[in-house]
PDB file with SEQRES, HELIX, SHEET and CRYST1 records, atoms N, CA, C and O in Angstrom:
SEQRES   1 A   86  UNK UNK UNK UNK UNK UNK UNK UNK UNK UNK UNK UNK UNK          
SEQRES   2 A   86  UNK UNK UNK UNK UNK UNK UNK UNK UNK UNK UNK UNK UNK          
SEQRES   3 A   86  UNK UNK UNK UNK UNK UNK UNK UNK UNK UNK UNK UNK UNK          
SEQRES   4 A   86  UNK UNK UNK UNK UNK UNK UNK UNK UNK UNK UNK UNK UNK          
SEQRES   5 A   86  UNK UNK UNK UNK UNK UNK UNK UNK UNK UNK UNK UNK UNK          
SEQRES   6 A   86  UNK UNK UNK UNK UNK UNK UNK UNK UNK UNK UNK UNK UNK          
SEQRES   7 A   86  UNK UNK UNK UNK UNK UNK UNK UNK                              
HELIX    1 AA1 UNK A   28  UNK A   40  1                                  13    
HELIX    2 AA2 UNK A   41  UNK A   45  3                                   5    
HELIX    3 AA3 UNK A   54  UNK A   56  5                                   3    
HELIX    4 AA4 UNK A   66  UNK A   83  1                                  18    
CRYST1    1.000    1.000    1.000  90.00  90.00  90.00 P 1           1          
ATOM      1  N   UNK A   1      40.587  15.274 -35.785  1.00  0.00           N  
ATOM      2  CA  UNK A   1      41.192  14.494 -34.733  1.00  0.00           C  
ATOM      3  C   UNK A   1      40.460  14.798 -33.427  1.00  0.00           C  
ATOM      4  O   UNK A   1      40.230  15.917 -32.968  1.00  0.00           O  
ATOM      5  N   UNK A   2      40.148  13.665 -32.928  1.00  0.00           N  
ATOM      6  CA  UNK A   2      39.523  14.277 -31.660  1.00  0.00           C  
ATOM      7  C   UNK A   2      40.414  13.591 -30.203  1.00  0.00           C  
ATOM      8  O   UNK A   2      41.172  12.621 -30.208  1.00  0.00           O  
ATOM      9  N   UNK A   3      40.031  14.437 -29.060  1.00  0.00           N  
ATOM     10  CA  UNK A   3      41.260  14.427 -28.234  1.00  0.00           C  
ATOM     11  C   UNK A   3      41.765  13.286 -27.184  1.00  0.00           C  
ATOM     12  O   UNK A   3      42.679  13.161 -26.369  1.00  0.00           O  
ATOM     13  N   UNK A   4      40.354  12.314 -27.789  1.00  0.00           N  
ATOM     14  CA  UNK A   4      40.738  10.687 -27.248  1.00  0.00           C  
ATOM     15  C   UNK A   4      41.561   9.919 -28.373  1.00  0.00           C  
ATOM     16  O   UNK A   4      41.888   8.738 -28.257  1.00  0.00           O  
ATOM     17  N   UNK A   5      41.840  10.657 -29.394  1.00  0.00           N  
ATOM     18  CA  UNK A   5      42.832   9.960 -30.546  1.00  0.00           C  
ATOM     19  C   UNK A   5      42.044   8.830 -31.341  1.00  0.00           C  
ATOM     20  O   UNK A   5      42.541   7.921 -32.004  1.00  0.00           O  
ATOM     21  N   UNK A   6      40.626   9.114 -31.107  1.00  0.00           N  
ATOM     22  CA  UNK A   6      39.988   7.882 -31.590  1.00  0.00           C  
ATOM     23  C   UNK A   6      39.087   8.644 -32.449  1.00  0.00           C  
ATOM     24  O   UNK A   6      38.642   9.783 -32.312  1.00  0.00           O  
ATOM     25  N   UNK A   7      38.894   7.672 -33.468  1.00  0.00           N  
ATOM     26  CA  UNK A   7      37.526   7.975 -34.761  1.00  0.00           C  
ATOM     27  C   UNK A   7      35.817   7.964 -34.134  1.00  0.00           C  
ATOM     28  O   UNK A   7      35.426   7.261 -33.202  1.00  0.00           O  
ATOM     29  N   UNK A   8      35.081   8.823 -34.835  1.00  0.00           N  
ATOM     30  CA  UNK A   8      33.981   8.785 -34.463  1.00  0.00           C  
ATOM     31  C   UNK A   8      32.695   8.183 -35.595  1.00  0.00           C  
ATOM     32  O   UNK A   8      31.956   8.896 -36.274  1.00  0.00           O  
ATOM     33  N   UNK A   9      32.707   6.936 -35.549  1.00  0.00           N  
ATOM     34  CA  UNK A   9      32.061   6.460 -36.521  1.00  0.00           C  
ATOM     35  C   UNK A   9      30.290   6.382 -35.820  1.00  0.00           C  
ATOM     36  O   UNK A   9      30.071   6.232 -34.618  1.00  0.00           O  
ATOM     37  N   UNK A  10      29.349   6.503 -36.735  1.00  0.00           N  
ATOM     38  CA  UNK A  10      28.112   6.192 -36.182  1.00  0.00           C  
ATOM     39  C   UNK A  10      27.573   7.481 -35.991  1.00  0.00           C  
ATOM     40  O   UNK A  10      28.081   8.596 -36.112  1.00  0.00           O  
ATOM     41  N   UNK A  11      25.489   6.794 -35.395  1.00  0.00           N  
ATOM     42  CA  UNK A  11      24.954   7.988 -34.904  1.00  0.00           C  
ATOM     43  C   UNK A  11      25.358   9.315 -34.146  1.00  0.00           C  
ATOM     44  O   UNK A  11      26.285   9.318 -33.336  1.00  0.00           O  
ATOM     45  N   UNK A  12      24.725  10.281 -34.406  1.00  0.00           N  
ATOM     46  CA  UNK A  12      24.336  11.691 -33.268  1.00  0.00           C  
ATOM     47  C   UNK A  12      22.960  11.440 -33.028  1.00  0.00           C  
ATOM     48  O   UNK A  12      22.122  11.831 -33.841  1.00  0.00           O  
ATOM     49  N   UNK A  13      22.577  10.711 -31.797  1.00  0.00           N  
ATOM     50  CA  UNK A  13      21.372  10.625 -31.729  1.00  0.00           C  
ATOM     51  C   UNK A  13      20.311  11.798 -30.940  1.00  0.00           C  
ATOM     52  O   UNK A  13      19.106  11.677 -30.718  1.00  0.00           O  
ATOM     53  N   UNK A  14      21.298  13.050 -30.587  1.00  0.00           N  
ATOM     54  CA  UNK A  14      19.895  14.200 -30.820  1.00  0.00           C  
ATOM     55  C   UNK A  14      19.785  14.766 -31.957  1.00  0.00           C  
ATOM     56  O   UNK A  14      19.041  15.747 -31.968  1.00  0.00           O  
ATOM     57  N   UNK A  15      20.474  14.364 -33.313  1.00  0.00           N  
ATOM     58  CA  UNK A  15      19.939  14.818 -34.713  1.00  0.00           C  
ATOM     59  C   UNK A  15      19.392  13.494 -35.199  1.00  0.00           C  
ATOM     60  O   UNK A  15      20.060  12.461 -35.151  1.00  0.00           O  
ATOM     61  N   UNK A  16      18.374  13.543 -35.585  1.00  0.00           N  
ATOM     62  CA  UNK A  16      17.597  12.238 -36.160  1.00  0.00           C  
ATOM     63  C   UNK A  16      18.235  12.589 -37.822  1.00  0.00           C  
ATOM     64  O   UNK A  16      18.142  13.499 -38.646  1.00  0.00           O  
ATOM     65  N   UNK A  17      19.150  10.799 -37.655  1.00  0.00           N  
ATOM     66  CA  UNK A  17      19.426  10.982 -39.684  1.00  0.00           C  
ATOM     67  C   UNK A  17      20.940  11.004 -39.703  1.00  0.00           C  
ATOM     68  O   UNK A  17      21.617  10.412 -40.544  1.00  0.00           O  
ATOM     69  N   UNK A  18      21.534  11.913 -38.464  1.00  0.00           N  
ATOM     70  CA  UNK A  18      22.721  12.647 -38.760  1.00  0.00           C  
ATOM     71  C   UNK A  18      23.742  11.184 -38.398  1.00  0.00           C  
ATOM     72  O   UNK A  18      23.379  10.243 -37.693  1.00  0.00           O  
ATOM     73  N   UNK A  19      24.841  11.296 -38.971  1.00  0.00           N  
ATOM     74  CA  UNK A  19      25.552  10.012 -39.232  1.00  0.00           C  
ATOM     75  C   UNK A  19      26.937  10.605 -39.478  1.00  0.00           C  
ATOM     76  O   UNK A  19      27.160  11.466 -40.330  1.00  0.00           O  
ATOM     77  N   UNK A  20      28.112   9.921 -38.426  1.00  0.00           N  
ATOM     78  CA  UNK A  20      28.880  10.453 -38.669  1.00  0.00           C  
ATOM     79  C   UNK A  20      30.400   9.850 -38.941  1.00  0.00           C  
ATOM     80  O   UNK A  20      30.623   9.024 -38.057  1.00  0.00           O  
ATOM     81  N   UNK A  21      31.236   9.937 -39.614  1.00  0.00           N  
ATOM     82  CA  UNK A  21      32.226   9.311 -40.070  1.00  0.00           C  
ATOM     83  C   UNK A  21      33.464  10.050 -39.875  1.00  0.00           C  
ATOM     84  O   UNK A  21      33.866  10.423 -40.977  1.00  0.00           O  
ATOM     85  N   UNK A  22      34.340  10.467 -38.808  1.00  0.00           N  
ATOM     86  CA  UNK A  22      34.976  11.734 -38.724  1.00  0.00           C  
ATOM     87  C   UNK A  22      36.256  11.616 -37.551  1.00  0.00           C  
ATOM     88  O   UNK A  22      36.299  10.587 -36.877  1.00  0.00           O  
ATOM     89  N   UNK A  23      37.139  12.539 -37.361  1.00  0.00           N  
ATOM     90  CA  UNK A  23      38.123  12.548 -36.423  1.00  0.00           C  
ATOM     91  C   UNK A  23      39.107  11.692 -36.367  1.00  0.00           C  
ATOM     92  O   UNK A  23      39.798  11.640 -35.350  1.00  0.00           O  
ATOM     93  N   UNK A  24      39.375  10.775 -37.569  1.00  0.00           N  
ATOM     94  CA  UNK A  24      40.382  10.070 -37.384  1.00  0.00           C  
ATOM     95  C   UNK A  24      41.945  10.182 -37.568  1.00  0.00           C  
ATOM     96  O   UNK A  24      42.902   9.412 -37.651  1.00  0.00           O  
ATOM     97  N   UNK A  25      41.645  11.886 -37.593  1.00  0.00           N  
ATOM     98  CA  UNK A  25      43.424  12.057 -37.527  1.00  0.00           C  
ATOM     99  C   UNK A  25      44.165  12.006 -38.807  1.00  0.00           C  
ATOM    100  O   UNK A  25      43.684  12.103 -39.936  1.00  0.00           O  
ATOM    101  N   UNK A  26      45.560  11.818 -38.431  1.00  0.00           N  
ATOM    102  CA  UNK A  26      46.479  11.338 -39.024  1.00  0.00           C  
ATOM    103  C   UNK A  26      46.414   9.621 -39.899  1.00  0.00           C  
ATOM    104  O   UNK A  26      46.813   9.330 -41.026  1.00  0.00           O  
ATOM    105  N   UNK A  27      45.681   8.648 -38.728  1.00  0.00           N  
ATOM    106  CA  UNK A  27      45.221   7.737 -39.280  1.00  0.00           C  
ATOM    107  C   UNK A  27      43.771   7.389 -40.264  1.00  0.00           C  
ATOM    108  O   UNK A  27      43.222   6.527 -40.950  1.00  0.00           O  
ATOM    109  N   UNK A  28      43.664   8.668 -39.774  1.00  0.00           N  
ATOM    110  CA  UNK A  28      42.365   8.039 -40.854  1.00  0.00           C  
ATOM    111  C   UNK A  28      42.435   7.549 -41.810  1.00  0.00           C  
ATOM    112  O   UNK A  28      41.939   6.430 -41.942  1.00  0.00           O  
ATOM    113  N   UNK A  29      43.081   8.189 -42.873  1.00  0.00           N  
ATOM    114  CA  UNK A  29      43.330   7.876 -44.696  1.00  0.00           C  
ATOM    115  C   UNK A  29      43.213   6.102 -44.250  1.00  0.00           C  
ATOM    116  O   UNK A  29      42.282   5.455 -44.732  1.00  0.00           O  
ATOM    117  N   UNK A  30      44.126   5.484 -43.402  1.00  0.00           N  
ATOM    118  CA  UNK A  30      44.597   4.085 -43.269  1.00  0.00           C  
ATOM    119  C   UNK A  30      43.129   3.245 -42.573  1.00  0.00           C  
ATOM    120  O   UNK A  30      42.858   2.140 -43.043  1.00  0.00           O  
ATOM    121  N   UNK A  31      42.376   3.732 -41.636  1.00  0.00           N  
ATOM    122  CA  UNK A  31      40.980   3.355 -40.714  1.00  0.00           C  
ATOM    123  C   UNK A  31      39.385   3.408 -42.000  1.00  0.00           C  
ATOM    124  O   UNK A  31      38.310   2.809 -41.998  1.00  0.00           O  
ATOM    125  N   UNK A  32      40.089   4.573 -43.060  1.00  0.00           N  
ATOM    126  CA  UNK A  32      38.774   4.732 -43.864  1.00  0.00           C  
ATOM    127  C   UNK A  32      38.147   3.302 -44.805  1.00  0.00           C  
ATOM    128  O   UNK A  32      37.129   3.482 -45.474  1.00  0.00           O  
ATOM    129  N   UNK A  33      38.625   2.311 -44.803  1.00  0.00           N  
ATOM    130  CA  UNK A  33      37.741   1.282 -45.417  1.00  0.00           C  
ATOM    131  C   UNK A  33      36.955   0.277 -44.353  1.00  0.00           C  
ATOM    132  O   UNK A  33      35.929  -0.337 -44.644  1.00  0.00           O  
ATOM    133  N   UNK A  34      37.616   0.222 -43.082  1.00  0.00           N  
ATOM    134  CA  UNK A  34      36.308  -0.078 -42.385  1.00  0.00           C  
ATOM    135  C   UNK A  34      36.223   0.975 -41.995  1.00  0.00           C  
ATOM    136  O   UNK A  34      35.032   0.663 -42.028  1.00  0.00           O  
ATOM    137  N   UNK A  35      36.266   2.224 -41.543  1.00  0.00           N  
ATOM    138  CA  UNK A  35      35.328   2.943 -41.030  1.00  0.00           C  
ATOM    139  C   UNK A  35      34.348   2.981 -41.819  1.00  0.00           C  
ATOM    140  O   UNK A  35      33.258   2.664 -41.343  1.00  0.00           O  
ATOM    141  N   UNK A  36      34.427   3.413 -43.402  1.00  0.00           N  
ATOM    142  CA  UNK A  36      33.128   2.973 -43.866  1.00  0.00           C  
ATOM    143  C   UNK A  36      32.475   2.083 -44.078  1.00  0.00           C  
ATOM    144  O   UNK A  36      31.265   2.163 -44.287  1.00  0.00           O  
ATOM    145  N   UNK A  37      33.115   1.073 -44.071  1.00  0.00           N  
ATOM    146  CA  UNK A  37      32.082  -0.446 -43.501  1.00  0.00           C  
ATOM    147  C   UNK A  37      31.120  -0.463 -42.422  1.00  0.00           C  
ATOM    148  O   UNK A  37      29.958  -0.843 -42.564  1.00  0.00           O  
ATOM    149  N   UNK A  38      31.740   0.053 -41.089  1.00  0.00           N  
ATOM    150  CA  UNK A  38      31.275   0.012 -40.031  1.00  0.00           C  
ATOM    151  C   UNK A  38      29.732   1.283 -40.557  1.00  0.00           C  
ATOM    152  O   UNK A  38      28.571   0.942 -40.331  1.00  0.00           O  
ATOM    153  N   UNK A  39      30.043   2.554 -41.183  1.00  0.00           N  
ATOM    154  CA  UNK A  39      29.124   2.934 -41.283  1.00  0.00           C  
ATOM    155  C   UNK A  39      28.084   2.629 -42.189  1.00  0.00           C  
ATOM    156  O   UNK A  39      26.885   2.773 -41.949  1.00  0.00           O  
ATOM    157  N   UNK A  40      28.701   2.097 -43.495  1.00  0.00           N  
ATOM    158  CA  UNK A  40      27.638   0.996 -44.269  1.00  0.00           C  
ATOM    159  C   UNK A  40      26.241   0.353 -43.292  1.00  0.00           C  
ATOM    160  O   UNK A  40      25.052   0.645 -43.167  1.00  0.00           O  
ATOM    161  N   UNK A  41      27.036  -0.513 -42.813  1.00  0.00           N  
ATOM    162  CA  UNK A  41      26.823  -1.426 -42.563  1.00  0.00           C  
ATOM    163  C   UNK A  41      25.197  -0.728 -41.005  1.00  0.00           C  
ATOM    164  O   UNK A  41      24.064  -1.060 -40.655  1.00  0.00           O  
ATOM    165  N   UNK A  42      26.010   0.081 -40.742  1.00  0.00           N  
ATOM    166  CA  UNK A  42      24.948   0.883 -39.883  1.00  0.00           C  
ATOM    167  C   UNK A  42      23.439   1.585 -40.156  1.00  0.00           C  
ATOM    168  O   UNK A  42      22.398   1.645 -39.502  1.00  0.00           O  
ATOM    169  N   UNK A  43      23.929   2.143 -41.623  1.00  0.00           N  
ATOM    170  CA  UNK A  43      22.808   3.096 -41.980  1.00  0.00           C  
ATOM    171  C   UNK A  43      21.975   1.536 -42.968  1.00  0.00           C  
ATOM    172  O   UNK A  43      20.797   1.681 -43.295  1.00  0.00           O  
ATOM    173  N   UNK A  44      22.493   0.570 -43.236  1.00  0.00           N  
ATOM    174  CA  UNK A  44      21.542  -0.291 -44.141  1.00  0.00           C  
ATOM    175  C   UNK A  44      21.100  -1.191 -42.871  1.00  0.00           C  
ATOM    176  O   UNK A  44      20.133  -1.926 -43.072  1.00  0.00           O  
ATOM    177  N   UNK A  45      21.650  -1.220 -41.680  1.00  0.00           N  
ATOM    178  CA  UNK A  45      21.468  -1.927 -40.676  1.00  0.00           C  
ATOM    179  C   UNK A  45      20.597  -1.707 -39.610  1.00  0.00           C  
ATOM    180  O   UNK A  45      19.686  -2.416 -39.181  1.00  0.00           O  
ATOM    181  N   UNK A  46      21.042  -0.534 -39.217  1.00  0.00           N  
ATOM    182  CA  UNK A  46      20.458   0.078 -38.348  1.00  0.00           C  
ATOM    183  C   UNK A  46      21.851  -0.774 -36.876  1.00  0.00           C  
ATOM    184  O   UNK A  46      21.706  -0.440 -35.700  1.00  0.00           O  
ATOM    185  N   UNK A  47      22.609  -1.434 -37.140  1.00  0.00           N  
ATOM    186  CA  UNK A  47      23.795  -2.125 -36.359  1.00  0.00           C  
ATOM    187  C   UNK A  47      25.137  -2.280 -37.155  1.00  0.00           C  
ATOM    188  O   UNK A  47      25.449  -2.337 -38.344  1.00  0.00           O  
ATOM    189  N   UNK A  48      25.551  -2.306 -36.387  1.00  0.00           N  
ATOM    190  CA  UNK A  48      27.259  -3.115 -36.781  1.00  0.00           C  
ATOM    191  C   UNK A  48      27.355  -4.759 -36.523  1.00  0.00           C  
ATOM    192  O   UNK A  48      26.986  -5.407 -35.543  1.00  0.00           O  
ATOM    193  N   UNK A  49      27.917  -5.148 -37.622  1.00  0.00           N  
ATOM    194  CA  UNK A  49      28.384  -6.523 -37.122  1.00  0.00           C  
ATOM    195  C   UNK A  49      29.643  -6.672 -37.054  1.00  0.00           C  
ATOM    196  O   UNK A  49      29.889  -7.398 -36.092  1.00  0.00           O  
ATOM    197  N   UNK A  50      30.862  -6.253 -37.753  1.00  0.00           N  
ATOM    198  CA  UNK A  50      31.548  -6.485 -37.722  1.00  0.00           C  
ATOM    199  C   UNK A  50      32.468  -6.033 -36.607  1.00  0.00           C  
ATOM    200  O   UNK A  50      33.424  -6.741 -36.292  1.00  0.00           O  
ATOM    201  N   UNK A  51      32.149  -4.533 -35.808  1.00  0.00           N  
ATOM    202  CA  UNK A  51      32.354  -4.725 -34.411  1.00  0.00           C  
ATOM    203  C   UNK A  51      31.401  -4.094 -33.765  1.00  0.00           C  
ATOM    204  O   UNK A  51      30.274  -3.993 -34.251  1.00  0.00           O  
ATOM    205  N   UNK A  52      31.798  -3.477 -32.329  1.00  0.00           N  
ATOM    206  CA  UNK A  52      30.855  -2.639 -31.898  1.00  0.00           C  
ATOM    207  C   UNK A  52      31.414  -1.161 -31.784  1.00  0.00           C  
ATOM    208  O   UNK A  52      32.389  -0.828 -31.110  1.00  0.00           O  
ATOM    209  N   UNK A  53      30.783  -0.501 -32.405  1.00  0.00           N  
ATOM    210  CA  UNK A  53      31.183   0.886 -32.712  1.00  0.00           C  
ATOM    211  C   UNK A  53      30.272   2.214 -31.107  1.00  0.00           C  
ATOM    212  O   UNK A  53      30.434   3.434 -31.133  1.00  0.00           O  
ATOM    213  N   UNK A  54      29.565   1.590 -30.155  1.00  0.00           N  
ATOM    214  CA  UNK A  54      29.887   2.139 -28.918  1.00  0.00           C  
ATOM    215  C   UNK A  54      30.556   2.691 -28.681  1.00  0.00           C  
ATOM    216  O   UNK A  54      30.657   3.913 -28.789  1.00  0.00           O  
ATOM    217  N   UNK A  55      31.456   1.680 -28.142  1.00  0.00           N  
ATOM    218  CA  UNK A  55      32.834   3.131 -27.424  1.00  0.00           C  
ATOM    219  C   UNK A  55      33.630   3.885 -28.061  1.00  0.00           C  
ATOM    220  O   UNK A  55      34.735   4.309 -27.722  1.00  0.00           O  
ATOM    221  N   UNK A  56      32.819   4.107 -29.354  1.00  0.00           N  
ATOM    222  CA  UNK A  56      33.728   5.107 -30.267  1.00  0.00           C  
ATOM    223  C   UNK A  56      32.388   6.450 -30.724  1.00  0.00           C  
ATOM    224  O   UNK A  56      32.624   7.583 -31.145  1.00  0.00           O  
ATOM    225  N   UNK A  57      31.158   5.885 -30.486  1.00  0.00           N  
ATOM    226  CA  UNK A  57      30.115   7.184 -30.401  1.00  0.00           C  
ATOM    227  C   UNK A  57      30.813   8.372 -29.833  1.00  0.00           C  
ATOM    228  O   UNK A  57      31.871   8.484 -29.215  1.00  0.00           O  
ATOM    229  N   UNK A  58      29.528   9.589 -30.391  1.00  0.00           N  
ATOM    230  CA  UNK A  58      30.279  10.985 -30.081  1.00  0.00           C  
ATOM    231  C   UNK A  58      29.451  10.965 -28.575  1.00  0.00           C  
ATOM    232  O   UNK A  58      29.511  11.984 -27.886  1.00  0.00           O  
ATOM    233  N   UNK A  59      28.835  10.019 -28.185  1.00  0.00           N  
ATOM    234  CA  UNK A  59      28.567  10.386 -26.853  1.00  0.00           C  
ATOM    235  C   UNK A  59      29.318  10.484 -25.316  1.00  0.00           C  
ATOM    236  O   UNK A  59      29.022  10.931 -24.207  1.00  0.00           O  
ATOM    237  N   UNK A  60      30.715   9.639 -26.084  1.00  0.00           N  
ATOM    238  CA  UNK A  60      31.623   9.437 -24.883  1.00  0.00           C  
ATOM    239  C   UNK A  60      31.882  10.712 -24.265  1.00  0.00           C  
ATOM    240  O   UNK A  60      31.961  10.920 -23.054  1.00  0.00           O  
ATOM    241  N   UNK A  61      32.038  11.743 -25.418  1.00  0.00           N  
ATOM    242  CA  UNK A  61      32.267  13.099 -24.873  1.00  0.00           C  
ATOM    243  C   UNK A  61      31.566  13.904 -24.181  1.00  0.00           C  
ATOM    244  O   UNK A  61      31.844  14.910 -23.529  1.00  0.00           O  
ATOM    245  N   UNK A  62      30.303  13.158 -24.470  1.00  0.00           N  
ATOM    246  CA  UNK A  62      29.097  14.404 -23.600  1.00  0.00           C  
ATOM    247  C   UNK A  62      29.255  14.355 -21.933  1.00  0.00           C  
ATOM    248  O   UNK A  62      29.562  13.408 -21.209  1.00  0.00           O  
ATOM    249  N   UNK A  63      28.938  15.690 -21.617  1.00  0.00           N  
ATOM    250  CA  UNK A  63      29.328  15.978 -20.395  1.00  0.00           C  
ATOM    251  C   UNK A  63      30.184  16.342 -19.826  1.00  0.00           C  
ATOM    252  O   UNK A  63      30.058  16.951 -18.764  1.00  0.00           O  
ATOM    253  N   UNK A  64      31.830  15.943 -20.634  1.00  0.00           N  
ATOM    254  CA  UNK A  64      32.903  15.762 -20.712  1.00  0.00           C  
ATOM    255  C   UNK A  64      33.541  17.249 -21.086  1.00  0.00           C  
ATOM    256  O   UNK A  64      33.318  17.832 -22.147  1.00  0.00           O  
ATOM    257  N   UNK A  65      34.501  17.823 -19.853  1.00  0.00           N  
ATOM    258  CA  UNK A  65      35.318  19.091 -20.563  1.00  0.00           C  
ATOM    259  C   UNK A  65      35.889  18.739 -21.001  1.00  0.00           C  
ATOM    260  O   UNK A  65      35.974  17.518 -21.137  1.00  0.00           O  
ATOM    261  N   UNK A  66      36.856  19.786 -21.642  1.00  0.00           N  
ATOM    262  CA  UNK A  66      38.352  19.458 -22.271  1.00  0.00           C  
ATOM    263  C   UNK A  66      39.109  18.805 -21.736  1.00  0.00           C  
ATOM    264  O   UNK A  66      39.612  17.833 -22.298  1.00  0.00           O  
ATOM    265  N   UNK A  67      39.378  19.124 -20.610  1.00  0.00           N  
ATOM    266  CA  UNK A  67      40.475  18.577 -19.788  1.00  0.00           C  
ATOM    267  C   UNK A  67      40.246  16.814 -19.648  1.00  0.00           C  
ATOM    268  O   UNK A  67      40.945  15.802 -19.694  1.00  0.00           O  
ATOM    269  N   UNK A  68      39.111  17.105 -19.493  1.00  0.00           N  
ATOM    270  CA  UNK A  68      38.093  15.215 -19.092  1.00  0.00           C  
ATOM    271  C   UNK A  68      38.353  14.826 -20.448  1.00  0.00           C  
ATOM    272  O   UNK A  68      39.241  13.978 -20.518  1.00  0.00           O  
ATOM    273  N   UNK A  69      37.704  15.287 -21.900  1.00  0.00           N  
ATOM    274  CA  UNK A  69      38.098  14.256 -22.636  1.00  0.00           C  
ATOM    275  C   UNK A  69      39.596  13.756 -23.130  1.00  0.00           C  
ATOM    276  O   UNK A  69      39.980  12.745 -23.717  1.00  0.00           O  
ATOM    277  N   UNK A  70      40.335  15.061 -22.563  1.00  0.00           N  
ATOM    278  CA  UNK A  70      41.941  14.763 -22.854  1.00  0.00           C  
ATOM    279  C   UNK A  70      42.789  13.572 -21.834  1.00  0.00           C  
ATOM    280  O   UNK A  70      43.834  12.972 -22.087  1.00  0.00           O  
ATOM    281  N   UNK A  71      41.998  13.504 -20.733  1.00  0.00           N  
ATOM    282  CA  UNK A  71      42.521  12.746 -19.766  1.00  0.00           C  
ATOM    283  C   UNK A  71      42.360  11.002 -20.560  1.00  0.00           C  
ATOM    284  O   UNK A  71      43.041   9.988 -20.408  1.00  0.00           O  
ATOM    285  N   UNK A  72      40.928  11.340 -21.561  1.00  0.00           N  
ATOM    286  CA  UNK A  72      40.712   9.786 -22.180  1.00  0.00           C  
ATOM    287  C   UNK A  72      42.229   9.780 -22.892  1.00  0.00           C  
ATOM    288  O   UNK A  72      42.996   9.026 -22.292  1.00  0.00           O  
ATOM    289  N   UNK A  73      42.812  10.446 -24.020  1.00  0.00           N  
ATOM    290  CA  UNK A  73      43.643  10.246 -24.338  1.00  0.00           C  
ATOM    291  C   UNK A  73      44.702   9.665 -23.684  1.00  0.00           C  
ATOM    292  O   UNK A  73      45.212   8.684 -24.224  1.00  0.00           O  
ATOM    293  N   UNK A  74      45.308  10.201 -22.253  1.00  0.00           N  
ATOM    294  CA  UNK A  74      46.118  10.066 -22.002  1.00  0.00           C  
ATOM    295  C   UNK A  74      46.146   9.152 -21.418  1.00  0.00           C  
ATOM    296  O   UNK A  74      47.282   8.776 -21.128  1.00  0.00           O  
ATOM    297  N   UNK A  75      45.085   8.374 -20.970  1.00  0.00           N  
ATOM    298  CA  UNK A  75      44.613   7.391 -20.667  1.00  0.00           C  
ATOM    299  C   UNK A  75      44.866   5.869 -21.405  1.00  0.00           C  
ATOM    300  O   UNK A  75      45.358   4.868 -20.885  1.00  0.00           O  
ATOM    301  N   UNK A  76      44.431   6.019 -22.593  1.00  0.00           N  
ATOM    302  CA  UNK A  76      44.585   5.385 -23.796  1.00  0.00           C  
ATOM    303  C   UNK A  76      45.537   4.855 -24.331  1.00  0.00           C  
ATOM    304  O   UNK A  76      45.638   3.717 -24.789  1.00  0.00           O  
ATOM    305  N   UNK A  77      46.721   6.202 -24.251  1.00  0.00           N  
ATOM    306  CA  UNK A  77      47.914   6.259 -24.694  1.00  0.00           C  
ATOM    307  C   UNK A  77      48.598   5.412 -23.442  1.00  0.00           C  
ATOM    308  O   UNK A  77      49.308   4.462 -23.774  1.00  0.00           O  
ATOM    309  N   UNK A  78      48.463   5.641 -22.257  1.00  0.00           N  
ATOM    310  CA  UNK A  78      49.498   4.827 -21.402  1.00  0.00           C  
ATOM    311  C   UNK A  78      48.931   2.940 -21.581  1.00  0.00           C  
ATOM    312  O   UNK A  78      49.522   1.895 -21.309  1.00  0.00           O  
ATOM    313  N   UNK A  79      47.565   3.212 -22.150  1.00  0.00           N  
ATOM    314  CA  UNK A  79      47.135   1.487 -21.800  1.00  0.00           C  
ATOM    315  C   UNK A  79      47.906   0.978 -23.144  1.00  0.00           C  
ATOM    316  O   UNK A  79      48.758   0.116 -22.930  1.00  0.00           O  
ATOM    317  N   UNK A  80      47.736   1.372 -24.448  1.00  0.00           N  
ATOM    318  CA  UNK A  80      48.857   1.087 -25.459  1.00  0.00           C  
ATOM    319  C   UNK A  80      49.897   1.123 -25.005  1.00  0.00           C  
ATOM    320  O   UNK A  80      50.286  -0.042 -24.916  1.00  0.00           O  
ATOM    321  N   UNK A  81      50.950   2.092 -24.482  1.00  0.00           N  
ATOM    322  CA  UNK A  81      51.844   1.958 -24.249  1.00  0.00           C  
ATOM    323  C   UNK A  81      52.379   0.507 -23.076  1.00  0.00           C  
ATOM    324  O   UNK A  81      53.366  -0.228 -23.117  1.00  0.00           O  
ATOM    325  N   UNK A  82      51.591   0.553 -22.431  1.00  0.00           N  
ATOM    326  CA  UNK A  82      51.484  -0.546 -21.388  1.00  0.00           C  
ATOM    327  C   UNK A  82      51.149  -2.131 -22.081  1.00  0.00           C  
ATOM    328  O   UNK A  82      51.535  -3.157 -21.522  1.00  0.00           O  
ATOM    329  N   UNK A  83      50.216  -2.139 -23.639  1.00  0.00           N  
ATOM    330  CA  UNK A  83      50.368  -3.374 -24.113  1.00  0.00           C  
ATOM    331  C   UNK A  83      50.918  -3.726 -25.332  1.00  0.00           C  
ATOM    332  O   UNK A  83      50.701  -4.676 -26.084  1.00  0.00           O  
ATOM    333  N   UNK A  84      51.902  -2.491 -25.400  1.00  0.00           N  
ATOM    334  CA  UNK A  84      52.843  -2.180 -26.627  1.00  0.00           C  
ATOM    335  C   UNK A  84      52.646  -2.666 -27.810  1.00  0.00           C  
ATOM    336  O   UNK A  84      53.299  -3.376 -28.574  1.00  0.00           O  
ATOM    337  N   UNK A  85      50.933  -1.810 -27.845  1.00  0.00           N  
ATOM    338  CA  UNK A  85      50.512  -1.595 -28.985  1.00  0.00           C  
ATOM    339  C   UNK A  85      50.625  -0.352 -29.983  1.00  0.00           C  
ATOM    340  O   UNK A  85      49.865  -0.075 -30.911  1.00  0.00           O  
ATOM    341  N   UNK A  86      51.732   0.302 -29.569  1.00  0.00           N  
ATOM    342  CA  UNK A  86      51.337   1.740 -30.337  1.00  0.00           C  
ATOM    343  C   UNK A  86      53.255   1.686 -30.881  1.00  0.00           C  
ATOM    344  O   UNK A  86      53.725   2.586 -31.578  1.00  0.00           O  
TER     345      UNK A  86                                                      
END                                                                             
């Protein structure tokens, strides 16, 4: 689980190769048939089509303390809550 509550599908692009499919929590079991689509679809692709898996890279975190990437969460959580999606 990671502490924006979101999955990390896709490249690590300072490991050349490394590919990652991970952090989805509690939801994952339920996210794992497209998440592996999305990563299918990446490593035979070199892209996604079916969405854009960007703002879910492990790069959002870089740079980012704890506190900073927890603020994404809480962040997240009030914009769901706000379009009472959760």
């Amino acid at each position: 689980m990671t502490l924006d509550d979101h999955p990390i599908p896709g490249p690590v692009f300072s490991v050349r190769g490394f590919i990652l499919n991970c952090g989805g929590g509690g939801t994952g079991i339920i996210q794992a048939p497209i998440a592996g689509q999305l990563v299918a679809e990446y490593i035979s692709k070199g892209q996604t089509e079916t969405m854009d898996i960007l703002p879910l890279e492990i790069e959002r975190f870089k740079g980012k303390s704890v506190k900073e990437a927890g603020d994404l969460w809480e962040r997240s959580q009030a914009k769901e809550m706000k379009e009472g999606t959760s």
